[in-house]
MINULUM-355119 format. One line per field, with one value per residue (C-alpha): residue number from 0; y, z, x; residue in one letter. Coordinates in pm, 1 decimal. Last residue first. Layout:
REM MINULUM-355119
pos = c(NUM,...)
y = c(Y,...)
z = c(Z,...)
x = c(X,...)
code = c(a,...)
REM end
This chain:
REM MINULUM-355119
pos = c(348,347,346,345,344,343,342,341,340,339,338,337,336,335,334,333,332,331,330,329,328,327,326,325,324,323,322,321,320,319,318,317,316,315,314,313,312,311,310,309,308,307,306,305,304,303,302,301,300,299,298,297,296,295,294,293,292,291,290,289,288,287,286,285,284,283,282,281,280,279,278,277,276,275,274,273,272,271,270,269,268,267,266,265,264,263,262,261,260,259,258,257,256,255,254,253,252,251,250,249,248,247,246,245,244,243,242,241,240,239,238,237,236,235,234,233,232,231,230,229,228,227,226,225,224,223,222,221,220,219,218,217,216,215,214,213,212,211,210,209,208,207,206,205,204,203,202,201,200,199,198,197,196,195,194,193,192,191,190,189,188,187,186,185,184,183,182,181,180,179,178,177,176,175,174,173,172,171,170,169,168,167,166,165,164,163,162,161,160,159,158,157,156,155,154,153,152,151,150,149,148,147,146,145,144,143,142,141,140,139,138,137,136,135,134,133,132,131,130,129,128,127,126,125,124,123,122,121,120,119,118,117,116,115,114,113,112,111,110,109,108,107,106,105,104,103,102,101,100,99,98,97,96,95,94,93,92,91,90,89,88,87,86,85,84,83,82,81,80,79,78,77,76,75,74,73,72,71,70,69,68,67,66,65,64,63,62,61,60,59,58,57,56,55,54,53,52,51,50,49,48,47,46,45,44,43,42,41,40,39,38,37,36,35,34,33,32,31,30,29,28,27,26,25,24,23,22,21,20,19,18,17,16,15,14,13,12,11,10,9,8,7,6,5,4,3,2,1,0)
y = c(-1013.1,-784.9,-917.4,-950.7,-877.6,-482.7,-526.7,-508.8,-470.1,-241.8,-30.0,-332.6,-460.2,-448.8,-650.9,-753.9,-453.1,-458.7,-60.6,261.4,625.0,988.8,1270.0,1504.0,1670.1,1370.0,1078.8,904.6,506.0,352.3,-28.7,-180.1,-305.8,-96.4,13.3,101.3,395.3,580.2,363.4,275.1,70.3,357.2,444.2,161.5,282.7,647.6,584.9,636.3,902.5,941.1,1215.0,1149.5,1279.4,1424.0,1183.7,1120.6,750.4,688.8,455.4,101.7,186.9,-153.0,-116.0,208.9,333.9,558.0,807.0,822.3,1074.1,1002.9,1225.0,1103.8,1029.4,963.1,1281.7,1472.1,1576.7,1755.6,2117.1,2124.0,2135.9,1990.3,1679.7,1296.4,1044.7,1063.8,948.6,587.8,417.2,305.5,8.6,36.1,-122.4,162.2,368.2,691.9,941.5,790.0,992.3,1284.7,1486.6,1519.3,1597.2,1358.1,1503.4,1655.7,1385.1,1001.7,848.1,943.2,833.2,486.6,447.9,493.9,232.8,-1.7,-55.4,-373.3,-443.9,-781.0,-776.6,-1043.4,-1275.2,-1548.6,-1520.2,-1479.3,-1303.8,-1542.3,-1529.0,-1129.8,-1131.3,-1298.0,-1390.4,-1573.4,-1771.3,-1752.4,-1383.4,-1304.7,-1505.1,-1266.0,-1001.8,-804.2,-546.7,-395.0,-326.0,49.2,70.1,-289.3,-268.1,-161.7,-473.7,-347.9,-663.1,-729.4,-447.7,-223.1,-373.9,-387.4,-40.8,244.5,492.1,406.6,86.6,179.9,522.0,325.2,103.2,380.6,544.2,227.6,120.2,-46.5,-217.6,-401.1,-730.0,-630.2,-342.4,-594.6,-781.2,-423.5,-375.7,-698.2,-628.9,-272.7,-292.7,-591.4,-600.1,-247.3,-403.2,-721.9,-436.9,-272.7,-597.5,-632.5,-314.8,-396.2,-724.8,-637.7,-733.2,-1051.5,-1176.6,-1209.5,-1256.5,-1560.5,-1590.1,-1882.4,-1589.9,-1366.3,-1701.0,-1745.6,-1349.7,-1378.3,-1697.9,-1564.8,-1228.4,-1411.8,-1640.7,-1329.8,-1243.9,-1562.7,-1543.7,-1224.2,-1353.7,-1703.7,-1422.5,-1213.6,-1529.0,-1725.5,-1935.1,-1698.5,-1875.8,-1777.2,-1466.6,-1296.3,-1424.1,-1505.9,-1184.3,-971.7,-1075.5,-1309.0,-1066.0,-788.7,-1079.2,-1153.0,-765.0,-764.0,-1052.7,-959.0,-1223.8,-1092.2,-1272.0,-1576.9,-1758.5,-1693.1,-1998.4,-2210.0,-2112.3,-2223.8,-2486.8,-2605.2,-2473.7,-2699.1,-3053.6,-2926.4,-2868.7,-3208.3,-3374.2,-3286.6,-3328.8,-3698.7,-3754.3,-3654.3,-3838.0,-4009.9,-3729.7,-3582.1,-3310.8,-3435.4,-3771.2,-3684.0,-3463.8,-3707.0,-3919.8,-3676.4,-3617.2,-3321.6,-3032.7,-3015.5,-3049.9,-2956.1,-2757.2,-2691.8,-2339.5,-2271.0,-1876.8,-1921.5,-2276.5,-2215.5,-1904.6,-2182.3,-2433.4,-2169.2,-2121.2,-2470.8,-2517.4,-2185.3,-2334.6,-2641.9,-2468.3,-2657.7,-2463.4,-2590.2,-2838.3,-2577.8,-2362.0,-2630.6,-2684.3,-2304.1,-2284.8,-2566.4,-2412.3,-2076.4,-2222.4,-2429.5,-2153.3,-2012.8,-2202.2,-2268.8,-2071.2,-1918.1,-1598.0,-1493.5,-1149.5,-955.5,-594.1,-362.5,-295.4,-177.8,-76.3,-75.8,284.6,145.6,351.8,650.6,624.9,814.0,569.3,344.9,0.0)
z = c(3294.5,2992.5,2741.0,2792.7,2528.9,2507.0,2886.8,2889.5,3265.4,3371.5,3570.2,3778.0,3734.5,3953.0,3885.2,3877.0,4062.9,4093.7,4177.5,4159.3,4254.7,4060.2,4152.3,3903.6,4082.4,3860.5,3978.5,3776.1,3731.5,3629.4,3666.4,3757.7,3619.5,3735.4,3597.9,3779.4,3643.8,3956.7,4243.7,4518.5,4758.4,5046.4,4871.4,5104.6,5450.3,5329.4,5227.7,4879.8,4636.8,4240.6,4043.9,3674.3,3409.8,3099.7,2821.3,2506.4,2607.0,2834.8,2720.8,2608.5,2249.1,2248.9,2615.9,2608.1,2943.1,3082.4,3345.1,3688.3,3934.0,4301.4,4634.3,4954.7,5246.4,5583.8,5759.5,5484.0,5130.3,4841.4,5083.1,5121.7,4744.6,4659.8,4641.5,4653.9,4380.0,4069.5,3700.3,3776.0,3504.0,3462.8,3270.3,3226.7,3291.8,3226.4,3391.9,3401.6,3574.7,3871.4,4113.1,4369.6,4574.1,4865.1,4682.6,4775.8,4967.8,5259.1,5344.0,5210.4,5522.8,5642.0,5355.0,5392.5,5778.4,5658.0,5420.4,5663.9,5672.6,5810.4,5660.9,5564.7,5215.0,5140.1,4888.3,5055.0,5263.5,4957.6,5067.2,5127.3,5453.9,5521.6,5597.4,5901.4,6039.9,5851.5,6063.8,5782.2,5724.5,6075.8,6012.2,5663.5,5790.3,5826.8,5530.9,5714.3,5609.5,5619.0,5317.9,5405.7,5093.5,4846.3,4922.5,4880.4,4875.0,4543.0,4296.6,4599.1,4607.8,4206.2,4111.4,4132.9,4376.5,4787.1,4793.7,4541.1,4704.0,4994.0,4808.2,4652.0,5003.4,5207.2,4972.1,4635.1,4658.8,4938.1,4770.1,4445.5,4648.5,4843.5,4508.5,4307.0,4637.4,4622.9,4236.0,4233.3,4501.5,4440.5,4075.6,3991.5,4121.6,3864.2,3607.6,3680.0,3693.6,3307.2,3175.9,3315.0,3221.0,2856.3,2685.6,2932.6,2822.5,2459.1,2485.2,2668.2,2859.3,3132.3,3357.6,3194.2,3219.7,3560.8,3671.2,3501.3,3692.5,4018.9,3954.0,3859.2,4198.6,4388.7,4240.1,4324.5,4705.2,4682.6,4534.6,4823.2,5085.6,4967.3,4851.1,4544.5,4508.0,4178.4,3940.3,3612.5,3714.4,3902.8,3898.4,3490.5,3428.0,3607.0,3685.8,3418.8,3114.2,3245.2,3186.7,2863.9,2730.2,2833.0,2693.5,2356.6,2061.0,1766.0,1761.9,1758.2,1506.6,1740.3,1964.3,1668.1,1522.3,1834.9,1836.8,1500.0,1586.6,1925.2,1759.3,1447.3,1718.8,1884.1,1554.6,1468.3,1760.6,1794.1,1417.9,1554.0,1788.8,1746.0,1935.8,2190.7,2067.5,2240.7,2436.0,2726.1,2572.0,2350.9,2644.5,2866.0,2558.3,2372.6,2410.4,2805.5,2948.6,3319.0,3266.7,2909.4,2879.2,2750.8,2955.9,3108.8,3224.5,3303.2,3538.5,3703.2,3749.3,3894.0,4134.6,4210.6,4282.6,4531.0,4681.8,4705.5,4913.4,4778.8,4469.2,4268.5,4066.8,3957.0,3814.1,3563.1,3492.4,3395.4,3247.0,2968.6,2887.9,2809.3,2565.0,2404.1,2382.5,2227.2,1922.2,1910.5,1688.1,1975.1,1930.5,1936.9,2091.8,1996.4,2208.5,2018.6,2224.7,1977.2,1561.7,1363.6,1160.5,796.8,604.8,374.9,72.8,16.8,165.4,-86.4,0.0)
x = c(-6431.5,-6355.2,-6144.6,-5755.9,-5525.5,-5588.4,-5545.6,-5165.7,-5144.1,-4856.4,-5152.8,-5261.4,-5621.4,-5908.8,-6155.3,-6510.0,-6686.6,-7027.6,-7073.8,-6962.0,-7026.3,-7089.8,-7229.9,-7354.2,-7678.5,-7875.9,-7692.2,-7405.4,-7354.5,-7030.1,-7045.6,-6694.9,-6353.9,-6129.4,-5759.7,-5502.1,-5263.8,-5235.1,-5259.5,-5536.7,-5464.3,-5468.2,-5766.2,-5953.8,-5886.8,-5935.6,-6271.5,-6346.4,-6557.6,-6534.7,-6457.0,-6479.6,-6285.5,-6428.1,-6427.7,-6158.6,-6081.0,-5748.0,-5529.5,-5449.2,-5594.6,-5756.5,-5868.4,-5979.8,-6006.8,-6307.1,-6142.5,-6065.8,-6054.4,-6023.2,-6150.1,-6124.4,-6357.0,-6330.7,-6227.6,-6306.4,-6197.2,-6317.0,-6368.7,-6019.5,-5943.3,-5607.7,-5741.5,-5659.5,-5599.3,-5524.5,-5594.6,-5696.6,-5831.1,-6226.6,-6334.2,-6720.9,-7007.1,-7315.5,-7520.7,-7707.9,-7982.5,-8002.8,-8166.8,-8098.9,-8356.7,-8147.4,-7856.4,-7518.8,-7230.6,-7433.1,-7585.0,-7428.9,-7355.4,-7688.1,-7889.4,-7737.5,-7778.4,-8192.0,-8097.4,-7978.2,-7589.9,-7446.8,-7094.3,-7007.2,-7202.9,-7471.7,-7409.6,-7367.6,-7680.8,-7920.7,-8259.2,-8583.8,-8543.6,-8561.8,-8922.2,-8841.2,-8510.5,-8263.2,-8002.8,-7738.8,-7781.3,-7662.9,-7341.1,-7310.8,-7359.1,-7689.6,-7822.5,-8090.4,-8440.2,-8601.6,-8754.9,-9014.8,-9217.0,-8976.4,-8743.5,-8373.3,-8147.6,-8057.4,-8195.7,-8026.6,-7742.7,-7617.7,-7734.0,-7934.7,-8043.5,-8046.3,-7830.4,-7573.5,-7508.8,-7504.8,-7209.5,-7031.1,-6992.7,-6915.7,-6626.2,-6690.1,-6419.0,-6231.7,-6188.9,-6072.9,-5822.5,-5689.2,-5625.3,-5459.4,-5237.7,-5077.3,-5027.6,-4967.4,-4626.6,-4406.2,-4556.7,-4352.7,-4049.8,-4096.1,-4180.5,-3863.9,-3710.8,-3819.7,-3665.5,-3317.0,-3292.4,-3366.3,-3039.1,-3024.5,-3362.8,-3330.2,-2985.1,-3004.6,-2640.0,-2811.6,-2754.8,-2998.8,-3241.4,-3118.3,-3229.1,-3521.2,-3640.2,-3484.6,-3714.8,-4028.9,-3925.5,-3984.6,-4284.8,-4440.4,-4347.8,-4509.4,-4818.7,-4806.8,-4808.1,-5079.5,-5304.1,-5330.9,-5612.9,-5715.7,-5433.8,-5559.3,-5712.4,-5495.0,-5157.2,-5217.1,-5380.3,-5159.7,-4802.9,-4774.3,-4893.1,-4673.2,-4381.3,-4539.8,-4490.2,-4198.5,-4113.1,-4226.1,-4257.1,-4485.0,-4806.8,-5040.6,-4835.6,-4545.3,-4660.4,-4711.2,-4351.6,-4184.5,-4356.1,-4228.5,-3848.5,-3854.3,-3956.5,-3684.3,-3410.2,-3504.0,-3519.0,-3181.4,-3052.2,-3170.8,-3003.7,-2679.1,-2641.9,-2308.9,-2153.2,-2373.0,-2562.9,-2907.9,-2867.4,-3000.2,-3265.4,-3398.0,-3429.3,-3589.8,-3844.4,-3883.7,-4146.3,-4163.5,-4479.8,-4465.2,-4074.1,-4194.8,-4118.0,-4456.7,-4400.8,-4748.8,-4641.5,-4328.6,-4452.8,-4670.5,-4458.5,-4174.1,-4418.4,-4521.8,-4148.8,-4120.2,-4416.4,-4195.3,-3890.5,-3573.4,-3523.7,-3203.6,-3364.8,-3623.8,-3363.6,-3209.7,-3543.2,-3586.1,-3262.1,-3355.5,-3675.1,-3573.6,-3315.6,-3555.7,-3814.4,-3539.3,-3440.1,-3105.2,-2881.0,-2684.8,-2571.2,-2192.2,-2068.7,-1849.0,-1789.0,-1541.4,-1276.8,-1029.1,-1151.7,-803.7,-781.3,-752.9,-474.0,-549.7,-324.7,22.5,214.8,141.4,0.0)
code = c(x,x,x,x,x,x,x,x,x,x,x,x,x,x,x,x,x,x,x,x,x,x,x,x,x,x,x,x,x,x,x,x,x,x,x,x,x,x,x,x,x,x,x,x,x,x,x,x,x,x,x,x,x,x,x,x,x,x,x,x,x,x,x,x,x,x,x,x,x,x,x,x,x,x,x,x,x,x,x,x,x,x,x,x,x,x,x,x,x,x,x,x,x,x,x,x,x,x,x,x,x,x,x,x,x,x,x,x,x,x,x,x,x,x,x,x,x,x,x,x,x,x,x,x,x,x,x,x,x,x,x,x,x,x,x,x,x,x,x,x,x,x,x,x,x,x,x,x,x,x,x,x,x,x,x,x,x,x,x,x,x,x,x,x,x,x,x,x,x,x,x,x,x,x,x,x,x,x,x,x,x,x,x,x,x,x,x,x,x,x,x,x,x,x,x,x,x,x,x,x,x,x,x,x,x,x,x,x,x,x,x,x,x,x,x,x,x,x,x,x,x,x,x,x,x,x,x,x,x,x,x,x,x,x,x,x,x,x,x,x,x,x,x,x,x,x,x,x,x,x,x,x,x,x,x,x,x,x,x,x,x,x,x,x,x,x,x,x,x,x,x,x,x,x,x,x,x,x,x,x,x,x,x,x,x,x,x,x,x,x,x,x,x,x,x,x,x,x,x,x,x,x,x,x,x,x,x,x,x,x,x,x,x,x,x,x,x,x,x,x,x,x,x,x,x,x,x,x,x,x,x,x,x,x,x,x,x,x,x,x,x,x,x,x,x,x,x,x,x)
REM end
């Protein structure tokens, strides 16, 4: 080369890396068992069961064989590799049939509908336990030197810290909701108590617990026990709880089920709060826009206790109904869903 021509400038610490060509769901599946043999606690096992199960890494129902995996790219074997790569390419391409892969996206996917729906028997401390082994799964599968995961580890434990928080709180929340207000609001004007329990001839019955309920007493027999709420409120009590918040000559002059999300929570305005009540707006969510729809934002009404749950981003499952002065409450809540959820893929519940 003449010393007169531009030499090539040698590149230095250029990072190389080499890609496996196995499939990944093979990968994935092969650091998830190797995982499960080293948890000794077995509701950390069922765990990882489950998350395998949502993630079809085959740990219950593994694609290939034990015996084709024993023997897979050992020398002389050539033909068992072979068909265990093809075995693992063909579901592969089933599962990505349905869509582009996104583990992100499935990770969200785990840690809402499939802890919350799919495996409701869950409780708090069995959920947390299940987040932590999300996190040790992740964590193996980065160590395991899967790109796929490791290039994104950052992004998915800040959905696994996300969970430690809005999940727990999102199933309290499932189980608290409506809250006292909504539900006397539900009692005296429209809704899911009062076409239940409210008996037009007798306006001042009480809605007993449930152990009450069980011994029936009177006119009241004929009311289902197990679906009577805990808290005893007559609808006399009702009216009270609701005075001076609610117009005296107030009625029902809309409703519909809805999915309402969480805009915020609390007031600036010192006459929007009380001792026992605070203020949240929400708006109508669009599940296959995965955002808020173009309506004015609601303010709804909870007790302290239960907003302490309460989250920006969540999104509630419930039925929407607004009185006639503008007030608004809700009722028959079916879920309450955690703001990573990707709810354009779930339908409503």
């Amino acid at each position: 080369m003449d010393a007169g021509e531009p030499q090539l400038l040698e590149v230095a610490n250029i990072d190389q890396r080499i890609f496996s060509d196995e499939p990944l769901l093979m990968r994935v599946e092969r650091a998830t068992i190797a995982l499960h043999k080293e948890l000794e606690d077995s509701d950390e096992k069922r765990s990882l069961e489950i998350i395998s199960l949502a993630a079809n890494a085959g740990l219950v129902r593994p694609v290939a064989a034990k015996k084709e995996m024993k023997n897979y790219g050992k020398p002389g074997h050539e033909q068992v590799t072979s068909d265990v790569l093809l075995k693992y390419r063909l579901r592969e391409e089933q599962l990505l049939q349905s869509g582009t892969l996104d583990i992100p996206w499935g990770v969200k996917w785990l840690l809402s509908y499939v802890v919350l729906l799919d495996t409701p028997v869950l409780g708090a401390e069995s959920m947390a336990k299940m987040i932590n082994v999300v996190r040790r799964w992740l964590t193996a599968l980065a160590d395991a030197d899967i790109h796929e995961v490791k290039g994104q580890l950052a992004d998915l434990n800040e959905i696994v810290d996300r969970a430690y928080d809005e999940l727990l709180a999102s199933r309290a929340l499932a189980s608290q909701m409506p809250g006292l207000f909504n539900a006397a609001c539900s009692l005296l004007y429209a809704g899911q108590l009062r076409s239940l329990y409210v008996d037009e001839g007798l306006p001042n019955w009480v809605l007993r617990d449930r152990s009450s309920a069980a011994a029936g007493a009177g006119n009241n027999q004929h009311l289902p026990a197990t679906d009577l709420p805990e808290d005893h409120m007559s609808v006399e009590e009702a009216r009270q709880y609701v005075a001076g918040t609610v117009a005296d000559d107030a009625r029902c002059s809309h409703s519909r089920a809805v999915d309402l999300i969480v805009e915020s929570i609390g007031s600036s305005a010192a006459d929007e709060s009380s001792e026992w009540q605070l203020r949240v707006v929400v708006r109508v969510f669009d599940r296959q826009r995965m955002m808020a729809a173009e309506e004015d934002a609601v303010s709804l009404r909870f007790e302290y206790a239960l907003a302490e749950n309460l989250r920006p981003g969540q999104v509630i499952e419930a039925t929407l109904h607004t009185l006639s002065d503008g007030c608004s409450y809700i009722d028959a809540v079916t879920m309450v869903w955690p703001s990573y959820s990707p709810l354009d893929y779930v339908g409503l519940c």
